[in-house]
N, C-alpha and C positions, 0 to 999 in steps of 0.2 A: 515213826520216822527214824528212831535213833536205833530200834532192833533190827526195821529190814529194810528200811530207804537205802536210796542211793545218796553219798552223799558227798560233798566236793570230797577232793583227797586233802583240801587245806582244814576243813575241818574234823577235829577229835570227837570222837560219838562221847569220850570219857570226859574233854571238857563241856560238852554239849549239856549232858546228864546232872553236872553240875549245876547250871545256869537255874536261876527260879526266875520264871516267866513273870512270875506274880509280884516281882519288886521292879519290874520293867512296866514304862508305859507302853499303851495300847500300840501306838506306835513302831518301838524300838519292839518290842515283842514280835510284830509281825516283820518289821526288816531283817529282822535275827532269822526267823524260821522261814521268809523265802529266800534269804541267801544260800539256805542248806542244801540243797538239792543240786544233784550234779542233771543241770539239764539236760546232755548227752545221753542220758538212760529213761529221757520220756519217752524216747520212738522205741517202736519194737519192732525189728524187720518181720514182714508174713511170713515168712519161711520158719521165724523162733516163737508167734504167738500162741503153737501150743503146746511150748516148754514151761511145764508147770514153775517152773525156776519165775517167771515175769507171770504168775499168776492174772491170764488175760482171761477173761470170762468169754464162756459161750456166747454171749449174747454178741460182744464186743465183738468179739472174731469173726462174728458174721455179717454184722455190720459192716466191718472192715472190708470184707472179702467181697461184700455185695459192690461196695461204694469203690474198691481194684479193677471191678469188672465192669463199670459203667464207666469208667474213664478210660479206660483201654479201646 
């Protein structure tokens, strides 16, 4: 997550790197790491999923593209 996530703009990949998961409980360890993620860069428009940049799988893509064309 801290090399090729997306992640808010509020948080530091350098403070992040810092952080030891393992003196946090179970808990606060997972509110820390799903806070990370800048939701905004779940979706990937069909036009961009086969820009290697959003490493979308074959598999996915087609999924995708099957489950565009049933709803249309």
């Amino acid at each position: 997550m801290i090399d090729g996530g997306y992640l808010r703009h509020q948080i530091s990949r350098d403070e992040l790197q810092q952080v030891d998961l393992s003196e946090l409980s179970l808990e606060d360890a997972k509110a820390l790491l799903l806070g990370c993620p800048d939701l905004n860069h779940l979706y990937v428009n069909v036009g961009d999923m086969s820009d290697p940049t959003f490493e979308v799988s074959e598999k996915d893509q087609t999924i995708n593209r099957d489950f565009q064309e049933e709803g249309a």
